[in-house]
C-alpha positions as MATLAB code, in Angstrom:
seq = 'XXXXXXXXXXXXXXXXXXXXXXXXXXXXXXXXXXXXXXXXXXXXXXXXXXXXXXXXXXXXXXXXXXXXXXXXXXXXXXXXXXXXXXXXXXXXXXXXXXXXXXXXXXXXXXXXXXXXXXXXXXXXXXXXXXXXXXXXXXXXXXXXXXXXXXXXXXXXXXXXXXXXXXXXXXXXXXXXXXXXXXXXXXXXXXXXXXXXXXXXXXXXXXXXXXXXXXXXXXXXXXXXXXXXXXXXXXXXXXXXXXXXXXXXXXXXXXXXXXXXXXXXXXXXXXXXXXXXXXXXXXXXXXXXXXXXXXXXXXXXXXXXXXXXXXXXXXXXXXXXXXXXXXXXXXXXXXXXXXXXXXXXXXXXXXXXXXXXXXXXXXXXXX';
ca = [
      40.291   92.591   -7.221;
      40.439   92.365  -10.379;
      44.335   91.456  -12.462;
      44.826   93.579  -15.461;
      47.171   91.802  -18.150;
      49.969   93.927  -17.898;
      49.946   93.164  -13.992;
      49.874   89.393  -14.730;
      52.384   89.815  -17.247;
      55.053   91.483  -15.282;
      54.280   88.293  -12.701;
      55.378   85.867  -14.973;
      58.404   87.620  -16.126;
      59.686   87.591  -12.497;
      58.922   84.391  -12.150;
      61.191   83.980  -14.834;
      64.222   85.706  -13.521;
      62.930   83.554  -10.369;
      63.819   80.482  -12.443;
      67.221   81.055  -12.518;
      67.268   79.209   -9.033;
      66.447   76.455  -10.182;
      69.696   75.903  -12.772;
      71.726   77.983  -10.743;
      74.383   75.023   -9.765;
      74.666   74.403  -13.072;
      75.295   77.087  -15.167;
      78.090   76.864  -17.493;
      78.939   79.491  -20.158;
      76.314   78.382  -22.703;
      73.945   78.766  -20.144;
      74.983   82.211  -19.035;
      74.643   83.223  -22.495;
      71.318   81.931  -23.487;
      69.647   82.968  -20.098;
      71.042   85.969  -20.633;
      70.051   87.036  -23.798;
      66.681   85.960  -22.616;
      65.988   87.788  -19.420;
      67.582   90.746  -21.007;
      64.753   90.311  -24.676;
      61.835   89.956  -22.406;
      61.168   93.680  -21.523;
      60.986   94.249  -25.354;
      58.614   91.708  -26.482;
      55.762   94.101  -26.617;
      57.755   96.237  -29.273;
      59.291   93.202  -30.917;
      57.639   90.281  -30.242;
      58.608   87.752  -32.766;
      62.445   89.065  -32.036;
      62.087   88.656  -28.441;
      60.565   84.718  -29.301;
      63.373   84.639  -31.534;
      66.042   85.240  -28.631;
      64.403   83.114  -25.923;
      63.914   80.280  -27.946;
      67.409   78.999  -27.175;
      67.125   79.445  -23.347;
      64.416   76.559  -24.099;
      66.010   74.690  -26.169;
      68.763   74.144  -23.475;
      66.078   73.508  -21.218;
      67.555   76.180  -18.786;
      64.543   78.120  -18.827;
      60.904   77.947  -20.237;
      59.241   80.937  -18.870;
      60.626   83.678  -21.137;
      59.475   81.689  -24.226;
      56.167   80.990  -23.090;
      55.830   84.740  -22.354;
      57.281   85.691  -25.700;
      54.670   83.409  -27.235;
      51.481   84.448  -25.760;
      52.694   88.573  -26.764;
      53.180   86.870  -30.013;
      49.393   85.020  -30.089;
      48.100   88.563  -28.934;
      49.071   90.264  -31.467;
      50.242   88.295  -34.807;
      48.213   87.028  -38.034;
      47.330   83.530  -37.872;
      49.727   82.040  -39.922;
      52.828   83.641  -38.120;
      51.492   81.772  -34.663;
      51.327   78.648  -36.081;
      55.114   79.257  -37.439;
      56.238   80.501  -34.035;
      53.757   77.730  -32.014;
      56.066   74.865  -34.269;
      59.107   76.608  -33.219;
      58.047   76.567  -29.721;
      56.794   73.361  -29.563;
      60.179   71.642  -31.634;
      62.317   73.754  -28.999;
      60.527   72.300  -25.940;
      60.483   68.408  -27.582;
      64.326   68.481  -28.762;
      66.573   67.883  -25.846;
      69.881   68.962  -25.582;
      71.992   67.958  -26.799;
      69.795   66.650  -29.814;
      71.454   63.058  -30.535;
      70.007   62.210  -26.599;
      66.382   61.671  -28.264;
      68.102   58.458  -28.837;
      68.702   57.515  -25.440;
      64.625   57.671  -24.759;
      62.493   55.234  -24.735;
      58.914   55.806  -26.986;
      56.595   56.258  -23.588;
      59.363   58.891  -22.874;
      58.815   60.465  -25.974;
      54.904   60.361  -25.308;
      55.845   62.347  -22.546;
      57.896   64.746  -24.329;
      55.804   65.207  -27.120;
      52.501   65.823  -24.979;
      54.952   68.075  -21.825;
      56.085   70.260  -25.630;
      52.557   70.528  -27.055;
      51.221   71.666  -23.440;
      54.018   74.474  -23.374;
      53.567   75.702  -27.029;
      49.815   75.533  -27.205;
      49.367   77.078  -23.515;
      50.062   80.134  -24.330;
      49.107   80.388  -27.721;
      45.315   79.805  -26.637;
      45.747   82.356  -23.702;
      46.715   84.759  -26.026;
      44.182   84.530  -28.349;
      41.429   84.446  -25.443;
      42.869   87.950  -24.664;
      42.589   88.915  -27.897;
      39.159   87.767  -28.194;
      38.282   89.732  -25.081;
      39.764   93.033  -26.362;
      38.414   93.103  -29.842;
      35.352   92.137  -27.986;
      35.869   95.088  -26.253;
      36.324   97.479  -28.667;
      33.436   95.908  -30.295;
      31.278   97.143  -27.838;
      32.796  100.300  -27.371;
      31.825  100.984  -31.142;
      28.515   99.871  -30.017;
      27.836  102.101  -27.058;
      29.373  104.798  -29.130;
      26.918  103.800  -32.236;
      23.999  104.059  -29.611;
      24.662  107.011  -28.621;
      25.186  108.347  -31.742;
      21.526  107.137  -32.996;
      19.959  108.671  -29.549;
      21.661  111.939  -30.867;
      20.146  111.644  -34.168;
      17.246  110.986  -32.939;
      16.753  114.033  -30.660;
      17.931  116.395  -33.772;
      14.913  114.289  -35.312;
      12.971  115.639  -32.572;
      14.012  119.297  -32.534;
      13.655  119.173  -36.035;
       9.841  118.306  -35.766;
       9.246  120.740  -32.936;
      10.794  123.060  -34.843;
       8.649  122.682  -38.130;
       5.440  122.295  -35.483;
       6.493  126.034  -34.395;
       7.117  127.206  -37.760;
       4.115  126.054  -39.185;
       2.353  127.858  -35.489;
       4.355  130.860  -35.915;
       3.122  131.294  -39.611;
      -0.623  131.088  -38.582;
      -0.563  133.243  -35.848;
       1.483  135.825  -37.317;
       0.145  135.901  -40.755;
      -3.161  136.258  -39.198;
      -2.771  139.230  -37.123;
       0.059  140.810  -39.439;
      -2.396  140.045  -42.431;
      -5.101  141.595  -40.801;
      -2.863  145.005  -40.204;
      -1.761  144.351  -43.817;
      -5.651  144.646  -45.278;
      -6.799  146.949  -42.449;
      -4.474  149.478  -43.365;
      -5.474  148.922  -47.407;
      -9.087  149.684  -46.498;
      -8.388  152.856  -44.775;
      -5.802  154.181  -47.472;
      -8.429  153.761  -50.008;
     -10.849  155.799  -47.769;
      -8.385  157.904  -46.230;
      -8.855  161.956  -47.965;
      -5.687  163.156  -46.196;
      -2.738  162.724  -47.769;
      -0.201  163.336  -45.018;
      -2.299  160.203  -43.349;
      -2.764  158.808  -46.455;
       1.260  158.408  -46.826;
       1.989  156.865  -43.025;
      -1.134  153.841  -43.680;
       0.572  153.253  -46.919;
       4.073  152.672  -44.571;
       2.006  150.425  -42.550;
       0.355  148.576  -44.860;
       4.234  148.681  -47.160;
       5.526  147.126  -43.882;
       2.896  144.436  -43.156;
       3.639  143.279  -46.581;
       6.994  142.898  -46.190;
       7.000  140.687  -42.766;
       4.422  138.669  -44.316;
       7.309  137.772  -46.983;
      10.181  137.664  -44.881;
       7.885  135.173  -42.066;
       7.357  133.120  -45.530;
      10.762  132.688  -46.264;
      11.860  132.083  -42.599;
       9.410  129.448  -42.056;
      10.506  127.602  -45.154;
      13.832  127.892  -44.127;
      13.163  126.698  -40.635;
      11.100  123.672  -42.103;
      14.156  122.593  -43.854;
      16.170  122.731  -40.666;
      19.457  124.572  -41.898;
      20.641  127.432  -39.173;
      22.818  129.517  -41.896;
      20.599  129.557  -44.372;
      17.644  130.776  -41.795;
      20.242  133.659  -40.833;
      20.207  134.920  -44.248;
      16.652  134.587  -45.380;
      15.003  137.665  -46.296;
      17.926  138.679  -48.138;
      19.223  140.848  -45.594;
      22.489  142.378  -46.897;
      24.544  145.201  -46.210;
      23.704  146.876  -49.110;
      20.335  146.947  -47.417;
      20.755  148.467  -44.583;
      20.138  152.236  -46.188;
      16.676  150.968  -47.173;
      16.609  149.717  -43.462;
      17.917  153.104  -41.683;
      15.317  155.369  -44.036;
      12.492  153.156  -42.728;
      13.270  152.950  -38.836;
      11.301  156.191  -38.675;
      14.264  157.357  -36.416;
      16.822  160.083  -37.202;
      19.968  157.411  -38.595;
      22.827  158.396  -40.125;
      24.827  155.451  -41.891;
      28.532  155.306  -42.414;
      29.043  152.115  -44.127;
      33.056  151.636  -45.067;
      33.116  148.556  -47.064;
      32.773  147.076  -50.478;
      30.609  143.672  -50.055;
      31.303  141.621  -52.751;
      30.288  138.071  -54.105;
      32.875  136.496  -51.904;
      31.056  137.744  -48.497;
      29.508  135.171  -46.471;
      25.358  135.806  -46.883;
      25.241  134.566  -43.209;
      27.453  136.853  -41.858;
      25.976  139.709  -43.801;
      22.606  138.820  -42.152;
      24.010  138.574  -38.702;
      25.079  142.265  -39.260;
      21.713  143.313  -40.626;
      20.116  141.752  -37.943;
      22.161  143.576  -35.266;
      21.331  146.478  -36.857;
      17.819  146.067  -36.742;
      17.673  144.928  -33.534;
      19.427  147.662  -32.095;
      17.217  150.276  -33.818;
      13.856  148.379  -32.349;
      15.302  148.799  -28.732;
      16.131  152.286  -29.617;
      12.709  153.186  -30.577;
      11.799  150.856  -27.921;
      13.492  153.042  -25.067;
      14.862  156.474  -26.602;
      12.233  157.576  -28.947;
      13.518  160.771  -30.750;
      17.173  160.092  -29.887;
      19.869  160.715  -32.952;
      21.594  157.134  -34.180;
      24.701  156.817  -35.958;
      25.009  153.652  -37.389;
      28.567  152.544  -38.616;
      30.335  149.228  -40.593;
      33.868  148.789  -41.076;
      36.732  146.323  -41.341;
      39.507  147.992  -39.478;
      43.036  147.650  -41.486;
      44.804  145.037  -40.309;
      42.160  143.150  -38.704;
      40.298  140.334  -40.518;
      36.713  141.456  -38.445;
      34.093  143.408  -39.529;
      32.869  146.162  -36.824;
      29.639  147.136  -36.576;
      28.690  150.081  -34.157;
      25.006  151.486  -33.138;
      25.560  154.571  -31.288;
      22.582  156.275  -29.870;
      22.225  159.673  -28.106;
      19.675  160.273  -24.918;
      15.899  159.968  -25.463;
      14.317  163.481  -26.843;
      12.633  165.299  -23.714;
       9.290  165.557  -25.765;
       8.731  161.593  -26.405;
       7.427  159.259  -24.342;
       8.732  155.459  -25.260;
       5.467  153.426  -26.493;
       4.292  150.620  -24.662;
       5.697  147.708  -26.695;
       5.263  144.282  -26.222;
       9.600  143.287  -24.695;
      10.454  139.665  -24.337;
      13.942  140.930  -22.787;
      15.870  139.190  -24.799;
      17.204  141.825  -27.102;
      20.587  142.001  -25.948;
      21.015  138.124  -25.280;
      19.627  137.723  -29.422;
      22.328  140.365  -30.658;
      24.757  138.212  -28.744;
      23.689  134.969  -30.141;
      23.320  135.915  -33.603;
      26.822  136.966  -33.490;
      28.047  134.127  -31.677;
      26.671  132.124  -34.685;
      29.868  133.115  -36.910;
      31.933  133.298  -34.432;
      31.659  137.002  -33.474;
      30.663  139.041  -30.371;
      28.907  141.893  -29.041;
      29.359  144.255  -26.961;
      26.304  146.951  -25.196;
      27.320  149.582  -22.663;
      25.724  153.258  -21.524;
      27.211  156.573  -23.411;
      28.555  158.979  -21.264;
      26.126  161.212  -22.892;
      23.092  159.232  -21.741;
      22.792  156.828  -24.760;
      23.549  153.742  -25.528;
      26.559  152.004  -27.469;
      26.403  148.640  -29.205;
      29.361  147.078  -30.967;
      29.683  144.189  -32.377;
      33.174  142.618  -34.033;
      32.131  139.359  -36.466;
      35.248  137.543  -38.096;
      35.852  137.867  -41.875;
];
């Protein structure tokens, strides 16, 4: 099982209360006070570690105990600049050498000095290489930690890389295929307003051919958008404001009334005025989709007080006379409106009229 340095830490410090026994017949008042002050330091030499050396130090010096020193030292070689563990190892190592009192040195002969001076640079170096082997192993760690995280911050790039390419492969796809068929309708419906002697007729090809025209600019400008990757500005291409949703309503070839109760201004977000356009649009396709004929009121307004801006499609029941086309339905109509508004931060809201129509609201923060 592996021992976690706090673990091993707390050992030694018991061992040094345990080391008590060992000058426990002869403890005068010096040594009460020094071992003291020692065992009292040591549970704050993570906080203040060259404070806590500081107060052990004596308890050494005395040679009552050794432990709380060597402890203090290795929190100190854990943590300090290089220059304060040498200062603090030379402490360490001076308090082990000296005995006490100091003027006994004399009394030793020089292989008992050896012995002193090697038993003092064993103590004071101990430690300090311990320490910096566990600091070693945790910048180590971190080190690697920043690695993993860098790798899986480049795998992350990487796959945007990817969706970025598939999504420029199906813009580039989606602009051929469209263009051609849409282009097609576009020239198709230029031949047979030319040719066409009716004008009634003559008027709903030139709608047609008005509205191939268009999508063929607005798939433009969406495909260029999408080739440059950037959502918000893809949600505003076409320039789909709310100023344009009048030109929008008298074109849905639906019965629409429009109650729009705000002022845009230069300070509205173009994204969120697309994400209302769009909802608007959206919601008149699936009414012509599924309620041909049916009356649509179509309202905008910021309620006072709240900083949202509510948009509401209100449709009535399906006129008894028309039959809903056969249109091509991917079924995602509802679960777009709801994304588009979940793009800035808004939501939607579709439920059944009591009349037999259909309600869509939609609340986007300001």
């Amino acid at each position: 099982m592996r021992l976690d340095r706090r673990t091993a830490e707390r050992g030694v410090a018991l061992l040094a209360c345990a080391e008590l026994l060992t000058v426990a017949g002869t403890f005068d008042a010096l040594g009460l006070a020094v071992c003291s002050a020692a065992l009292l330091v040591l549970p704050l030499r993570h906080r203040f570690p060259l404070s806590t050396l500081a107060v052990t130090l004596p308890a050494t010096v005395t040679e009552y105990l050794w432990l709380p020193a060597i402890l203090a030292m290795f929190v100190v070689a854990c943590r300090a600049s290089p220059r304060v563990i040498r200062v603090c190892g030379l402490l360490l190592f001076t308090a082990a050498l000296v005995p006490w009192p100091p003027d006994a040195l004399l009394d030793h002969s020089r292989p008992e000095v050896l012995t002193m001076v090697e038993g003092a640079g064993l103590l004071s170096l101990g430690p300090i290489v311990l320490g910096l082997l566990v600091r070693t192993r945790d910048e180590l760690r971190h080190r690697l930690t920043d690695l993993a995280a860098t790798q899986h911050r480049e795998q992350w790039l990487e796959s945007q890389r990817a969706v970025t390419r598939e999504r420029a492969r199906l813009a580039r796809d989606m602009h051929d295929t469209v263009s051609h068929h849409v282009g097609i309708i576009a020239v198709q419906s230029g031949a047979l307003s030319a040719t066409e002697p009716d004008a009634a007729r003559r008027a709903d090809i030139d709608v047609v051919r008005e509205h191939s025209v268009r999508a063929l600019e607005e798939l433009r400008n969406m495909v260029g958008v999408l080739r440059g990757a950037d959502a918000t500005a893809a949600a505003a291409a076409g320039r789909t404001r709310l100023t344009d949703l009048h030109g929008l309503t008298a074109e849905s070839l639906l019965d629409v009334g429009v109650h729009i109760a705000v002022a845009p201004g230069a300070r509205w977000d173009p994204a969120l005025e697309a994400a209302a356009f769009r909802i608007v649009q959206e919601a008149l396709n699936n009414v012509r989709k599924h309620a041909p004929g049916a009356p649509v009121q179509v309202s905008v307004l910021a309620p006072e007080g709240q900083d949202v801006l509510v948009v509401e499609i209100d449709n009535g029941p399906p006129a008894a006379d028309r039959t809903a086309p056969t249109l091509p339905s991917g079924g995602h109509g509802l679960a777009g409106l709801r994304e588009r508004a979940a793009l800035v931060g808004g939501r939607v809201t579709a439920r059944p009229s009591a009349d037999g129509g259909f309600t869509v609201r939609a609340e986007l923060p300001l």
